[in-house]
BALONU-76627 format. One record per residue (C-alpha): x, y, z; residue in one letter. Coordinates in steps of 0.001 Angstrom, whole numbers, always signed. Layout:
BEGIN
((X, Y, Z), a)
...
***
This chain:
BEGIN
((+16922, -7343, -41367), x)
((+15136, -5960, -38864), x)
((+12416, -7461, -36231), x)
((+8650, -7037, -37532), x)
((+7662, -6724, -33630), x)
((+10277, -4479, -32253), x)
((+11768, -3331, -35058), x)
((+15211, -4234, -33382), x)
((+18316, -5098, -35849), x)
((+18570, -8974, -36123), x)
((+21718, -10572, -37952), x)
((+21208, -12290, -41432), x)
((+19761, -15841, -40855), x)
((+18407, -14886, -37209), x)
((+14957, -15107, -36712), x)
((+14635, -15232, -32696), x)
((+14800, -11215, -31546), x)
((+17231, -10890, -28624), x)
((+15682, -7489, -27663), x)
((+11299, -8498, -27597), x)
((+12371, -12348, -27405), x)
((+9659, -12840, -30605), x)
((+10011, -15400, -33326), x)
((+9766, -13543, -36871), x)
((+9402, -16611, -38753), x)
((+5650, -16739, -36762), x)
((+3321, -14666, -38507), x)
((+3088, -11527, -36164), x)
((+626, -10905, -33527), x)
((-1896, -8011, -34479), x)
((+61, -5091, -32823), x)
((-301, -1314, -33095), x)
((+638, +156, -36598), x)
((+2578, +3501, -36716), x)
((+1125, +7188, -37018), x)
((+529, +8032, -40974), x)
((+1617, +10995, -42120), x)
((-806, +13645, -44696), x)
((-3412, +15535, -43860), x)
((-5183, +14510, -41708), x)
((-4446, +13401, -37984), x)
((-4868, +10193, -37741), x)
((-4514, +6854, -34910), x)
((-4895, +3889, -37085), x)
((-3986, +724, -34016), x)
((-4384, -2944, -35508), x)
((-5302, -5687, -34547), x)
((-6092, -4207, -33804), x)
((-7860, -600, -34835), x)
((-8770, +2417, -33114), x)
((-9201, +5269, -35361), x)
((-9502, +8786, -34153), x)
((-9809, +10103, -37811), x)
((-9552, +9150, -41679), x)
((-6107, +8578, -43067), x)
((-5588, +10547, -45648), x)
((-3862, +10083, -48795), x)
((+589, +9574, -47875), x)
((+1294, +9917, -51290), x)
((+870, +13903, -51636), x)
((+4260, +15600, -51958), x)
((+5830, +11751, -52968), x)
((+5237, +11370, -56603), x)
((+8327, +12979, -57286), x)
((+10773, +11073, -55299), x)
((+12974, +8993, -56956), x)
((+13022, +6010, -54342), x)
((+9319, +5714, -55193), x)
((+9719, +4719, -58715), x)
((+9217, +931, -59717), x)
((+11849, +832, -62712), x)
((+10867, -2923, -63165), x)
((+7839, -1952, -65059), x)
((+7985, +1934, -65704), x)
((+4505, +1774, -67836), x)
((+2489, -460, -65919), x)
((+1588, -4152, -66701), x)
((-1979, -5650, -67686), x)
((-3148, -8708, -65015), x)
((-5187, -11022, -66467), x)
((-8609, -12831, -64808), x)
((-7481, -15724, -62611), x)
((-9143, -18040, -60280), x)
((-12660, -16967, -59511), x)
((-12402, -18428, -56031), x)
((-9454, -16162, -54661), x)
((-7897, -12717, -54942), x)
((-6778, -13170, -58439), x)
((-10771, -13321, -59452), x)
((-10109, -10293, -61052), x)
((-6666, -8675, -62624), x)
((-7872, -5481, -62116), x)
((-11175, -4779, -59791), x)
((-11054, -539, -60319), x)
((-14139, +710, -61652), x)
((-15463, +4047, -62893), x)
((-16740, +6394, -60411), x)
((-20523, +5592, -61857), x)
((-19777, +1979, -61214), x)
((-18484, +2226, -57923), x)
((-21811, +4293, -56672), x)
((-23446, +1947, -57770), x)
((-22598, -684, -56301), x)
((-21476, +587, -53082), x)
((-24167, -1129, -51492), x)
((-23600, -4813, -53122), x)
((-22700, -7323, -50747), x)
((-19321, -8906, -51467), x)
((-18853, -11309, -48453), x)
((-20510, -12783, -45232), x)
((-19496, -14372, -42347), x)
((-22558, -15233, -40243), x)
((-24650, -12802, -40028), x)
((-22056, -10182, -40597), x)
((-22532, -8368, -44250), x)
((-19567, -6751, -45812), x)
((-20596, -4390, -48390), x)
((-18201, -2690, -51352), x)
((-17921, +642, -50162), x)
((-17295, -905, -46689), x)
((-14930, -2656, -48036), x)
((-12779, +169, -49992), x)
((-12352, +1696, -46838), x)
((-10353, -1141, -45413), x)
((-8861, -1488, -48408), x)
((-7753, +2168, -48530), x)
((-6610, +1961, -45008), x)
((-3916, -619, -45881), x)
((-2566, +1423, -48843), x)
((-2256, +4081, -47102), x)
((-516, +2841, -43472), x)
((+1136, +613, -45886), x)
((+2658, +3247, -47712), x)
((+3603, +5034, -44950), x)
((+5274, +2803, -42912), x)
((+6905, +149, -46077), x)
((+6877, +2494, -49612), x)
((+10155, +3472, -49758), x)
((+11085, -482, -48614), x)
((+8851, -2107, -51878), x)
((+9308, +778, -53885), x)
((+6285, +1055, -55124), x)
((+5538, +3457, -57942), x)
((+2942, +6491, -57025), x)
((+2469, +7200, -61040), x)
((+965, +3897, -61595), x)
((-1715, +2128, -60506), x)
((-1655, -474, -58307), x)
((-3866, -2970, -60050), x)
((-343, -2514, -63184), x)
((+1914, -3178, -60507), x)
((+3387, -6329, -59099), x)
((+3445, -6906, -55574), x)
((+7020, -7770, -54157), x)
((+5748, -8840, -50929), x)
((+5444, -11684, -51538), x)
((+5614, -15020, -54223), x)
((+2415, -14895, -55037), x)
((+2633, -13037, -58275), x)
((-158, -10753, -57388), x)
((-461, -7123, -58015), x)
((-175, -4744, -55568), x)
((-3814, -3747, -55514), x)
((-4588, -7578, -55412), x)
((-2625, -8077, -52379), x)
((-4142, -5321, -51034), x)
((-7561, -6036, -51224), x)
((-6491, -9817, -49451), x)
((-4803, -7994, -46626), x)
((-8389, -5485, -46069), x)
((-10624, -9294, -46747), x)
((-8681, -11036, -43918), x)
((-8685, -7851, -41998), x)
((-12632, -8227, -41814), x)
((-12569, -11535, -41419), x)
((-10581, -11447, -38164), x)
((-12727, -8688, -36294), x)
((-15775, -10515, -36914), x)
((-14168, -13775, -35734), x)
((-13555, -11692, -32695), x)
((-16787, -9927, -32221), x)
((-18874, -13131, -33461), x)
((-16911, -14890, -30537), x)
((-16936, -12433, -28360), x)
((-21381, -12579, -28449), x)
((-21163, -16612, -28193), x)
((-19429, -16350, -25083), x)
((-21327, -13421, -23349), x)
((-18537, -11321, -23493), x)
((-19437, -8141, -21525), x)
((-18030, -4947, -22356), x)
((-17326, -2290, -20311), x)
((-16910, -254, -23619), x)
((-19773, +2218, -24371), x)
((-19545, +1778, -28284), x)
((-22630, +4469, -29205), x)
((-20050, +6864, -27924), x)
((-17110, +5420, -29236), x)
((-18658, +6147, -32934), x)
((-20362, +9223, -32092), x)
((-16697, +10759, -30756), x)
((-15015, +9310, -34418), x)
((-18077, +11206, -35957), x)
((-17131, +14264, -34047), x)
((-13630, +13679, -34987), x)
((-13922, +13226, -38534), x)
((-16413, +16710, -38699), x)
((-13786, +18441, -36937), x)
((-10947, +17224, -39279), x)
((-12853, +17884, -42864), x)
((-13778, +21476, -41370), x)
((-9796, +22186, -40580), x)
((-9126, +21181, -44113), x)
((-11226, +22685, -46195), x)
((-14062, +20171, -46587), x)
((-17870, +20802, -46092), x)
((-18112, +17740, -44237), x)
((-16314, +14256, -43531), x)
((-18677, +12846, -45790), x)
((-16999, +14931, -48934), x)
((-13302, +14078, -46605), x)
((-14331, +10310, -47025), x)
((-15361, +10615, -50778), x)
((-12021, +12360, -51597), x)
((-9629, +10052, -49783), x)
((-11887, +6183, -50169), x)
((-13215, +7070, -53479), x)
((-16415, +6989, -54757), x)
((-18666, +4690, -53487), x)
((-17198, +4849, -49791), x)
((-19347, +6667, -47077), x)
((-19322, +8166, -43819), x)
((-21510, +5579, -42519), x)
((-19541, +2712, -43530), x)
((-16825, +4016, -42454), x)
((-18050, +4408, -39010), x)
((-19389, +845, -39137), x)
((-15654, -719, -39876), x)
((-14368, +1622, -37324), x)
((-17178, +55, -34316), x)
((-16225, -3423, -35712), x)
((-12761, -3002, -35128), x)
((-13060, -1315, -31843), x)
((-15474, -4129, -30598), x)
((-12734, -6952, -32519), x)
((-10347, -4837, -30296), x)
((-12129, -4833, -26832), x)
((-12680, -8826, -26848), x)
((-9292, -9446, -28093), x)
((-7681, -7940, -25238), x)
((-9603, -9860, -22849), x)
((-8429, -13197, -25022), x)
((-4631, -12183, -25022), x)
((-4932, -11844, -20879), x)
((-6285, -15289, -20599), x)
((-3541, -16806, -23054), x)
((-754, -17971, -20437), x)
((+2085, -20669, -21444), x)
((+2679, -23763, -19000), x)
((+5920, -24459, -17860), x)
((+5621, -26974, -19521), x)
((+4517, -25482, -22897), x)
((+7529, -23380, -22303), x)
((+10007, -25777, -21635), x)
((+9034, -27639, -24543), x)
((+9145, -24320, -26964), x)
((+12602, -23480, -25598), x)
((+14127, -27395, -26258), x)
((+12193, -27453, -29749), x)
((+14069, -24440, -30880), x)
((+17445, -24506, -28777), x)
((+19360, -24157, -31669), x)
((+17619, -20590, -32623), x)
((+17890, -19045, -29433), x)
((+21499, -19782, -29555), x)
((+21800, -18150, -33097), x)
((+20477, -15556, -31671), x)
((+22796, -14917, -29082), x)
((+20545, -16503, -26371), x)
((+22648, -18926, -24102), x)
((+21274, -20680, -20971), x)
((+23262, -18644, -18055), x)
((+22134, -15572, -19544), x)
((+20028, -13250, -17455), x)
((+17391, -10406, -17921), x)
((+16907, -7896, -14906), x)
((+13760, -6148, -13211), x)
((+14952, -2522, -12252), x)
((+13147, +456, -10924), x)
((+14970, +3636, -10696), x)
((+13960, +7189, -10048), x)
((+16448, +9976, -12290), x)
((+16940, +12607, -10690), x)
((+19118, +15630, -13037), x)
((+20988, +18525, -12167), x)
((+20022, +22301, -12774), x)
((+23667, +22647, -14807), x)
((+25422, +19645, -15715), x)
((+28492, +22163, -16057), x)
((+28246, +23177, -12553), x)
((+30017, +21091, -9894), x)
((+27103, +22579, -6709), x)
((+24347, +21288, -9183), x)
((+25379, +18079, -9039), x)
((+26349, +18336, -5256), x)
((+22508, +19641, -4921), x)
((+21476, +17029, -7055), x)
((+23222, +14382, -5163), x)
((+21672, +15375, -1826), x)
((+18106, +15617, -3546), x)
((+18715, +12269, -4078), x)
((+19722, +11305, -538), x)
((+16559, +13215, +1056), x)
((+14831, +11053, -1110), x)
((+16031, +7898, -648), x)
((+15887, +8872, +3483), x)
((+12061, +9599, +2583), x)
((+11438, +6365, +815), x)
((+13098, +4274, +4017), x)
((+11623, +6080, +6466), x)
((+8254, +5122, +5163), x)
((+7729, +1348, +4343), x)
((+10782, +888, +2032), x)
((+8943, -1293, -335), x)
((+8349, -1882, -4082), x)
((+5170, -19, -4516), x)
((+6096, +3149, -2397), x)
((+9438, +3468, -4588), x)
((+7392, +3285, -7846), x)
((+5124, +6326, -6382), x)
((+7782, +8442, -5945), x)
((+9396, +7256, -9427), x)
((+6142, +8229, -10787), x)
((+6277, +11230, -8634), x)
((+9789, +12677, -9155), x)
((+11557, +10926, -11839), x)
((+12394, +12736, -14857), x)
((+12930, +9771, -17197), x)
((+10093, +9612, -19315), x)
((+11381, +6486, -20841), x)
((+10025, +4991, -16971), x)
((+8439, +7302, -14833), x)
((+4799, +6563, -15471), x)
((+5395, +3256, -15153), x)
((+6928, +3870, -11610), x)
((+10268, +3758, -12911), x)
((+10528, +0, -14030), x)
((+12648, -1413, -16957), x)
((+11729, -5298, -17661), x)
((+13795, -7865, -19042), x)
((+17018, -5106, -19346), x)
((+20296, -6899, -21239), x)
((+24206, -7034, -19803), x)
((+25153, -3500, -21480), x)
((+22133, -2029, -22532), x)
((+22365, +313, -20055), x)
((+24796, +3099, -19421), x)
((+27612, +1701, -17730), x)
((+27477, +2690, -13835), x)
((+23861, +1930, -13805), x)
((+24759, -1291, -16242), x)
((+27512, -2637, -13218), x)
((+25046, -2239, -10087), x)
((+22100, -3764, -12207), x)
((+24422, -7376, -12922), x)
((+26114, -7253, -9928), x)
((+26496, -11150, -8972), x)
((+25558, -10514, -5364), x)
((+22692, -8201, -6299), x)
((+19414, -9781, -4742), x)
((+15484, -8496, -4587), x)
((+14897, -4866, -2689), x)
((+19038, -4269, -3068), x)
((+18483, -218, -3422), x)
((+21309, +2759, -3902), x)
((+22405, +5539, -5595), x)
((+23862, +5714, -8848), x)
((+25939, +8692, -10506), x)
((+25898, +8511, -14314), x)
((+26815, +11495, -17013), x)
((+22786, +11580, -17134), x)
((+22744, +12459, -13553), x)
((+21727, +10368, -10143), x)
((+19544, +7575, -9790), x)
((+17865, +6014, -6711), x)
((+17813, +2231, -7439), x)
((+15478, -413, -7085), x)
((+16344, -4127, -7524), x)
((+13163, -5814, -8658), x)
((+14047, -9302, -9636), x)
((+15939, -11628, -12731), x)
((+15428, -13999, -14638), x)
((+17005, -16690, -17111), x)
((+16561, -14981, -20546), x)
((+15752, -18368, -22629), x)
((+12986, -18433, -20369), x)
((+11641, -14759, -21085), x)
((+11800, -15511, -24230), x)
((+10840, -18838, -24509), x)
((+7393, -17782, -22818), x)
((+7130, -14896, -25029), x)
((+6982, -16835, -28203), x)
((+5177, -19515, -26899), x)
((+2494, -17404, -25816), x)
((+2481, -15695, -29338), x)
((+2251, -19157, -31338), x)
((-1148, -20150, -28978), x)
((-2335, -16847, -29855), x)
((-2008, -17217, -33345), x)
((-3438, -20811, -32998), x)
((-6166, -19464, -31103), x)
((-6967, -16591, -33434), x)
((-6552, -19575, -36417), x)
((-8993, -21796, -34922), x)
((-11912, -18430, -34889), x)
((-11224, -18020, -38610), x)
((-11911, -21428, -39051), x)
((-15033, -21476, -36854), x)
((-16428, -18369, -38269), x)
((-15466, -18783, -42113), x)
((-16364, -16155, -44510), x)
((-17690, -16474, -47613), x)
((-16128, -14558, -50327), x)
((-17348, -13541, -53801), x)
((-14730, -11668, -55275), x)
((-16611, -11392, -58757), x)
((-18757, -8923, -56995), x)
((-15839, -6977, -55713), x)
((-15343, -3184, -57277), x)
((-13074, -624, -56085), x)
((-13693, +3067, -57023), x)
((-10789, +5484, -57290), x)
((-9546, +7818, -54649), x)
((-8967, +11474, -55594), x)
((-4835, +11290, -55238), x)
((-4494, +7897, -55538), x)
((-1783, +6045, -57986), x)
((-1948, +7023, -61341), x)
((-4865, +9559, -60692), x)
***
């Protein structure tokens, strides 16, 4: 199994990540969802969302793999009507193109004064397939031949077809970036965000995008790839409500801060999973800045004799000024060629015993090593000026990490349940998109 935040590998029955500290039996903060792949270019970040362009259909150049193919039900299954007051309203909500124009405009949900209409909504819900797909097909093996709404899902229990879960995962989607803007306007949130241009640069985007592939206009890009009944303009509306969702959420997240208490408490509460996990009280998690310097030829012994005494007339430059924290990380940022660091003046947080290569991995847990300790360090990558920046007890790290998720869940909880929506999922119709499943 792997971690849902990090993606780090986690040993059967452990749920506490040793590598991001994050508890994946919490359901997982809103973090940034992966590139798609397709046509288009597109930066789909949820939360939260920022999207530079449409995402178009993953499936092209799929249908034929093998891994793809649902054997469970090769021909499709028939869901019937369920409960008219949740997802499983309808067993199948696809409609005919002449169906789905018309009702594009039909208001399927409100929250407040917030409206969500169907053809806003079949972008969101054509969004999820779609990063879904691209990041978890080949996991759920979901069948590209057949429809979704004659599939079921296998994500979870709920014995719910694939479009059905789906369409839950756009609805709650909504529901949480108008919790966040609705919030966000109670409070007198100010922005420092100019959202006309945020929408008219997507516009621009999108134009630029259909024209490279062949389409008169992202209008005809958004028919082909949301189906009929979707539109440019509602399209650009989901995108502003998830960039303003976005924008107030950030300032949330910075005010969310675990006491010691809170953390303390966390830590004792689940002692027994931070030990599965490998997590033990006299472990420790180091602060390190370094600045990698290479040589010209790592075959040639006077390259890494030059490289060595770069690295001295550095480290002579950096004392001879005020040898402090902040003047190291400009010249990390400066000279360093480790792009895993050197924007970020060359620091690595919360770095494990052996996660590093060795000679740099002995200096960094070196039991006498204390704040400011600096040197140079000769690995087969080539020399490093170091920069002691601190430690600390891992079980706290952690422990602060996943508290601090859980109160932002609780806290992002507690705005769904002050700005409900209101859902009538009889209304609900989704059109087909022009290579979708089945089509």
């Amino acid at each position: 199994m792997n971690c849902k935040f990090c993606q780090a590998e986690l040993e059967e029955g452990v749920t506490l990540c040793p590598a991001c500290g994050k508890d994946n039996s919490q359901e997982a903060v809103p973090a940034k969802k992966k590139l798609t792949s397709g046509k288009l270019a597109v930066i789909y970040i949820c939360i939260i969302v920022i999207v530079a362009a449409l995402i178009a259909p993953v499936l092209m150049g799929i249908s034929n793999n093998a891994r793809y193919q649902n054997t469970q039900y090769p021909g499709g299954i028939i869901f019937e009507d369920g409960n008219k007051d949740d997802v499983t309203c309808k067993g199948s909500y696809t409609v005919t193109d002449k169906k789905a124009k018309k009702n594009a405009d039909k208001v399927v949900a409100t929250a407040g004064d917030a409206k969500l209409t169907n053809g806003m909504l079949q972008s969101i819900y054509w969004l999820q397939v779609y990063n879904f797909m691209s990041d978890y097909g080949q996991d759920y093996e979901i069948d590209v031949n057949i429809p979704l709404d004659q599939q079921r899902c296998t994500a979870n229990q709920n014995n719910w077809s694939w479009q059905q879960y789906f369409l839950d995962v756009a609805l709650q989607e909504w529901q949480m970036y108008n919790a966040f803007c609705q919030e966000a306007e109670a409070v007198g949130h100010e922005s420092t965000v100019n959202f006309e241009e945020f929408v008219e640069n997507m516009r621009n985007d999108l134009e630029d995008v259909a024209s490279s592939e062949g389409f008169p206009s992202a209008e005809q890009l958004i028919l082909h790839d949301m189906g009929p009944g979707a539109s440019l303009e509602n399209y650009l509306a989901f995108l502003e409500l998830t960039e303003r969702g976005y924008d107030y959420y950030g300032s949330l997240y910075e005010t969310i801060v675990p006491t010691e208490d809170q953390i303390v408490a966390y830590y004792e509460e689940n002692v027994d999973l931070f030990e599965q996990s490998g997590i033990t009280k006299d472990m420790m998690l180091i602060d390190v800045r370094h600045i990698l310097l290479q040589p010209a030829d790592a075959e040639d012994e006077q390259s890494w004799l030059d490289c060595e005494k770069e690295a001295q007339d550095l480290l002579d430059q950096w004392l001879a000024g005020d040898a402090g924290e902040d003047s190291f990380a400009a010249l990390a940022n400066e000279h360093s060629v480790d792009g895993g660091s050197n924007t970020r003046g060359g620091l690595y947080q919360y770095v494990q015993e052996g996660q590093m290569v060795p000679q740099f991995n002995d200096w960094c847990f070196d039991a006498s090593r204390q704040y400011g300790d600096y040197g140079i360090v000769k690995t087969s990558l080539g020399y490093h000026l170091m920069f002691f920046a601190g430690n600390q007890p891992a079980w706290h790290v952690y422990a602060e990490q996943t508290a601090k998720n859980q109160l932002l869940n609780d806290t992002m909880q507690a705005l769904l349940d002050k700005y409900p929506a209101d859902i009538k999922y009889s209304k609900i119709s989704l059109g087909r998109a022009a290579e979708s499943f089945g089509g």
